[in-house]
C-alpha positions in Angstrom: 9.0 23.3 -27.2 8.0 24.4 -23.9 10.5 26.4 -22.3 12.1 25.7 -18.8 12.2 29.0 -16.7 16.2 29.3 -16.1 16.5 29.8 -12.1 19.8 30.4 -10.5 21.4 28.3 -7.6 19.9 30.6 -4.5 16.6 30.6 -6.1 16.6 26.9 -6.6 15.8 26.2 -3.4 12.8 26.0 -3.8 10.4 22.9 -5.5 10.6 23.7 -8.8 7.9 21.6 -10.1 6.9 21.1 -14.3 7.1 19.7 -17.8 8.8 19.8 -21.4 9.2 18.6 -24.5 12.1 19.1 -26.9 11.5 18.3 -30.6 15.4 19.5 -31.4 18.6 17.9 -30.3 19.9 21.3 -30.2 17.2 22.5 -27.9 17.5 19.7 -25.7 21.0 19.8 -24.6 19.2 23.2 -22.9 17.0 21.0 -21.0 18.8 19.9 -18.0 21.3 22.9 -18.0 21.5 23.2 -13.6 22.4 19.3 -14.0 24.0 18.4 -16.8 26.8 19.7 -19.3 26.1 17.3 -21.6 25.0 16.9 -25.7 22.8 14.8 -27.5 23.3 13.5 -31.1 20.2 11.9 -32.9 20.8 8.8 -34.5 18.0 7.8 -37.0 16.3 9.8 -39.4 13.3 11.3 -38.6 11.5 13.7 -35.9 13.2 13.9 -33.3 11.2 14.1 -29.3 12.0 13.3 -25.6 9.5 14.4 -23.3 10.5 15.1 -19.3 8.7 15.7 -16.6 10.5 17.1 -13.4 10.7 18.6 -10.0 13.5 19.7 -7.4 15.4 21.5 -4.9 19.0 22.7 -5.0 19.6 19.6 -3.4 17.5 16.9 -5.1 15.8 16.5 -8.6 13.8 13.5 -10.2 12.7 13.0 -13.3 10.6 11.4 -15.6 11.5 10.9 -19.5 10.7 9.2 -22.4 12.2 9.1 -26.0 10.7 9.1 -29.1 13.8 8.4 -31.7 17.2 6.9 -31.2 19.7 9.2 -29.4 22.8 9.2 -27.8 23.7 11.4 -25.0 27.2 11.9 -23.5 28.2 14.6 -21.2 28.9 14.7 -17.0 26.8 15.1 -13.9 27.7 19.6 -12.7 28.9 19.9 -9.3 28.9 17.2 -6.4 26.1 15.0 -7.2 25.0 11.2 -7.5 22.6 9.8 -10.0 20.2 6.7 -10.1 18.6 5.5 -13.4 15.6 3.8 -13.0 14.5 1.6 -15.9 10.7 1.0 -17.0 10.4 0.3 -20.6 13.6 -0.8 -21.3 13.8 -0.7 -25.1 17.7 -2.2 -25.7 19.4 1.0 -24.2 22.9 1.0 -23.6 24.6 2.4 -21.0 28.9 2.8 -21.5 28.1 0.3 -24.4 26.8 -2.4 -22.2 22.8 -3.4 -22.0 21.2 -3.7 -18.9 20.7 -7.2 -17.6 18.2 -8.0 -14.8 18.5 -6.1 -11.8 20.9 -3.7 -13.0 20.6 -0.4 -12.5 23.2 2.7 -14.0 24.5 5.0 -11.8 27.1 8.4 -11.8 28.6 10.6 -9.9 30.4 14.0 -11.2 33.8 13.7 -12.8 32.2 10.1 -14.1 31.2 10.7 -18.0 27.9 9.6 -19.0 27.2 7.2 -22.6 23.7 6.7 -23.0 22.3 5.0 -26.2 18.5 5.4 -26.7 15.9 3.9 -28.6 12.2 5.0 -29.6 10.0 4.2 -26.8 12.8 3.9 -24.0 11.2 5.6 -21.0 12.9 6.2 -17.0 13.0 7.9 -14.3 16.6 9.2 -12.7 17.2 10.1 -9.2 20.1 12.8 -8.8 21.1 13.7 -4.9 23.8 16.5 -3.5 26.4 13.9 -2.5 27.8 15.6 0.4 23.8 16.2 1.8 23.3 12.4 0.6 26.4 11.2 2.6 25.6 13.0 5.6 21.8 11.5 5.8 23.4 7.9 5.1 26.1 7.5 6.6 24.6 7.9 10.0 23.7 4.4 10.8 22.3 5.3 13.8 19.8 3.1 13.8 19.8 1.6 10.0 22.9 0.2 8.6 25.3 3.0 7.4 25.4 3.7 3.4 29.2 4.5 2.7 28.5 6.6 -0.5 32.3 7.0 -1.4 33.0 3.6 -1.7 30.0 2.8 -3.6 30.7 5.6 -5.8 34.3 4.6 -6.5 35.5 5.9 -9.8 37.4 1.9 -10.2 33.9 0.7 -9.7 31.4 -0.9 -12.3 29.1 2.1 -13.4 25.9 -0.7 -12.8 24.5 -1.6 -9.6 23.3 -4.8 -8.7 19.6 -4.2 -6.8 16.8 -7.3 -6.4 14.7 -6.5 -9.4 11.9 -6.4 -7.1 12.7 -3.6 -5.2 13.7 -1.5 -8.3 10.4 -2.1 -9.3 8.9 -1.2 -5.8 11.1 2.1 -6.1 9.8 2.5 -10.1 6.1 3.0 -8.8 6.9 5.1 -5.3 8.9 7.4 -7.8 6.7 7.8 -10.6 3.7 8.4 -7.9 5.8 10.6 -5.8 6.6 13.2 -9.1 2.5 13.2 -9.6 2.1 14.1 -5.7 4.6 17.4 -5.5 3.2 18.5 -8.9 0.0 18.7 -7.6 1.7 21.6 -5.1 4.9 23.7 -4.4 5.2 24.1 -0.4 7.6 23.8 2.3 5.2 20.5 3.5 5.6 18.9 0.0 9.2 20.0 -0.7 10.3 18.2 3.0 8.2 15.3 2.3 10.2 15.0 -1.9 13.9 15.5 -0.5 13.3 12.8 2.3 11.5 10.3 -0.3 14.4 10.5 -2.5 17.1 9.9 0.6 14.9 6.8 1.4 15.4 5.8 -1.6 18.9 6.1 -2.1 19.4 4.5 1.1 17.0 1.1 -0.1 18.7 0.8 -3.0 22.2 1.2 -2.2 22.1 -1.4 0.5 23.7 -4.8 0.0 20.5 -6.1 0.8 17.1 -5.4 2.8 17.0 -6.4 6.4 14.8 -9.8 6.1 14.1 -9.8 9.8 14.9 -8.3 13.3 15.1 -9.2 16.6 12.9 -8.2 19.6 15.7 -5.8 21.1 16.7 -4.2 17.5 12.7 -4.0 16.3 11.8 -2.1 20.0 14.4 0.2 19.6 13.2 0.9 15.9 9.5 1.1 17.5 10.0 2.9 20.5 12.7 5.9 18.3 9.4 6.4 16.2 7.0 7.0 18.8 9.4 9.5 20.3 9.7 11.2 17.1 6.2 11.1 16.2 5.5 12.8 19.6 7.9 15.7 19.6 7.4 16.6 16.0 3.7 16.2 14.4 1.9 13.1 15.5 -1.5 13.6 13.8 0.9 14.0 10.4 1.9 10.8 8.7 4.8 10.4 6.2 6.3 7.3 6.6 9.0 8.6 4.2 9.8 11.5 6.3 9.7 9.3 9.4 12.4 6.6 7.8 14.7 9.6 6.8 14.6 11.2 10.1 15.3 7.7 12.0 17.6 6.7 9.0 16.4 3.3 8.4 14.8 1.7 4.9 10.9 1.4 4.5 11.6 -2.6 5.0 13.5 -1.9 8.5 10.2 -0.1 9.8 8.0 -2.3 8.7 9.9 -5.1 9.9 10.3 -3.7 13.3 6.4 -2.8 14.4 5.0 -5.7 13.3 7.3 -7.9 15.4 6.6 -5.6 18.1 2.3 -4.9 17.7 1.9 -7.1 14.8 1.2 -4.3 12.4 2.4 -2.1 9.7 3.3 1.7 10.9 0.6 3.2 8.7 -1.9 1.1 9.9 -0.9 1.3 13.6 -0.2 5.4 13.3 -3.7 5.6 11.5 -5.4 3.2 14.7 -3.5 5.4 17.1 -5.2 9.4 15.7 -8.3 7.5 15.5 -8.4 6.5 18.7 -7.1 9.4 20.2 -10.5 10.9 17.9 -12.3 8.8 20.0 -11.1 9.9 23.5 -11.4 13.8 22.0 -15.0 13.3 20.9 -15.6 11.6 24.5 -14.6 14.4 26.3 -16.5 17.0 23.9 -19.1 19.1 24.5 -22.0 18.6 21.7 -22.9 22.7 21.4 -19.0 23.7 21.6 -17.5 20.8 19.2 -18.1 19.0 16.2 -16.9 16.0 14.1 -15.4 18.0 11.0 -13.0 19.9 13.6 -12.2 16.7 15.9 -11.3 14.8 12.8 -9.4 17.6 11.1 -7.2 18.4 14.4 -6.1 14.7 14.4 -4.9 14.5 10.3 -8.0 13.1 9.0 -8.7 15.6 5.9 -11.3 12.7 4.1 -14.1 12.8 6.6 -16.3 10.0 4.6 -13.0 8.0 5.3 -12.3 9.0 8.7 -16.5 7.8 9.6 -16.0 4.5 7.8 -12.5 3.6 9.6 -13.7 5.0 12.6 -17.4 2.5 13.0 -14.6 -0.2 11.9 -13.2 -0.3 15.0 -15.6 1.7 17.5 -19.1 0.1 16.1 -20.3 3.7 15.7 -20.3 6.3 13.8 -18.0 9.9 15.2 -21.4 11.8 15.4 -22.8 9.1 17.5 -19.9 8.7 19.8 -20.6 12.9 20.1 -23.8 12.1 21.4 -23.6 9.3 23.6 -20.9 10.9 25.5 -22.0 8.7 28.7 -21.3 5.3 26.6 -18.4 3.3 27.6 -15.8 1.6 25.4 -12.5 0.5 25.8 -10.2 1.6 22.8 -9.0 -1.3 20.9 -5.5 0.5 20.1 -3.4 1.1 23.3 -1.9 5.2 22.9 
């Protein structure tokens, strides 16, 4: 078994970032030791293996696991916190005795105890927040709908929620991609970018239902709030997760709102906007004094074979050519 370095709660804030696999039942009630106080029994005869693969803060974890025998776990949630279990191979687990039926998805909260019944082959991936540092992000509504956590997470209340399959899907994917992304890294960039992910996604799936449309006067407002932030914090830095977080609105919202307004997605009209402001920078270069690697670096773009290829797209040249044809006219296509 690999062994989990045990951290304490002040040096937890940090990304903590890794892997394990417990071939012991006895060994893996260690596992999840900051989260959990919890046990697991093994059920069938045989080896017994769950592999996990992690990463968090002192505020956020996710988590990645998969089961090779039939277990039950039973045990509570340590501290304040809310927990979101993701199904993807679903192989007849129960959860408080009941089976999952389409678009269900479990969920806790300390004080709640957890029943899980596993089979071989059941794999998921669990969201667990800080509910007070979750609360405070969601129940903002400032320009999204405010997420009132305590009523969600009423102890009276049926431990399942009831999300469009679809979107738990949707969420499946970004979840499982975004645990490959921070464990590629451990810095304050990636650690931001993994707490705000995980609020956007709380906030998705906890809402009665995602906004189908907007109109003109709620989509500007949505618009117009992310250009402001984009320009007072770090506009040639794209994360549309950190961007929904800090406006508090769902992925769906944002979308929704600049393509009513300029007919396109954010990360396509945020990519249009630093290539154009490229443009305007490589204008106004000198040849002997600039070149295209530090133009296209300054404004985000880290893939410079990408960067050209966009770049000719929309400006019928390449960067290097724009560099050297500085008397050429051209009208950007993308208004800044």
């Amino acid at each position: 078994m690999s062994v989990i370095k045990q951290v304490t709660a002040e040096q937890s804030s940090e990304l903590l970032v890794g892997h394990v696999q417990s071939l012991d039942p006895a060994e893996d009630n260690k596992i999840f030791d900051l989260l959990y106080e919890y046990e697991t029994v093994q059920l069938v005869q045989g080896a017994f293996s769950r592999k996990v693969q992690f990463a968090g803060t002192h505020r956020a974890a996710l988590y990645l696991e998969e089961y090779g025998s039939g277990s039950h776990n039973f045990g509570h949630l340590r501290g304040n916190r809310l927990a979101f279990c993701l199904p993807i191979s679903d192989t007849g687990a129960n959860w408080w005795g009941s089976s999952l039926s389409v678009g269900q998805m479990p969920i806790a909260h300390s004080g709640r105890t957890i029943h899980a019944t596993y089979n071989a082959g059941q794999r998921h991936i669990v969201m667990i927040l800080d509910r007070e540092w979750c609360a405070e992000w969601l129940e903002i509504g400032s320009l999204g709908h405010a997420v009132e956590i305590n009523t969600i997470f009423d102890y009276n209340k049926s431990p399942f929620l009831q999300v469009d399959p679809e979107r738990i899907r949707r969420w499946t994917y970004r979840l499982c991609s975004l645990l490959m992304q921070v464990s590629l890294g451990n810095d304050e960039t990636r650690k931001a970018m993994f707490e705000k992910e995980l609020l956007t996604a709380a906030r998705s799936l906890l809402e009665p239902g995602e906004t189908e449309s907007l109109n003109n006067s709620a989509s500007k407002h949505v618009v117009e709030a992310a250009l402001t932030l984009m320009d007072v914090s770090e506009p040639n830095v794209l994360n549309i997760a950190l961007l929904c977080a800090n406006l508090n609105v769902s992925r769906r919202t944002l979308e929704l709102a600049f393509r009513t307004i300029i007919g396109k997605s954010p990360l396509q009209f945020f990519t249009d906007r630093r290539l154009c402001r490229a443009y305007i920078a490589l204008r106004k270069s000198d040849q002997e004094s600039a070149s295209v690697t530090d133009i296209a670096l300054s404004y985000g773009f880290t893939e410079l074979g990408r960067f050209a290829d966009r770049y000719r797209k929309i400006f019928g040249e390449l960067p290097s050519e724009t560099l050297r044809q500085k008397s050429k006219k051209f009208t950007p296509a993308v208004e800044i």
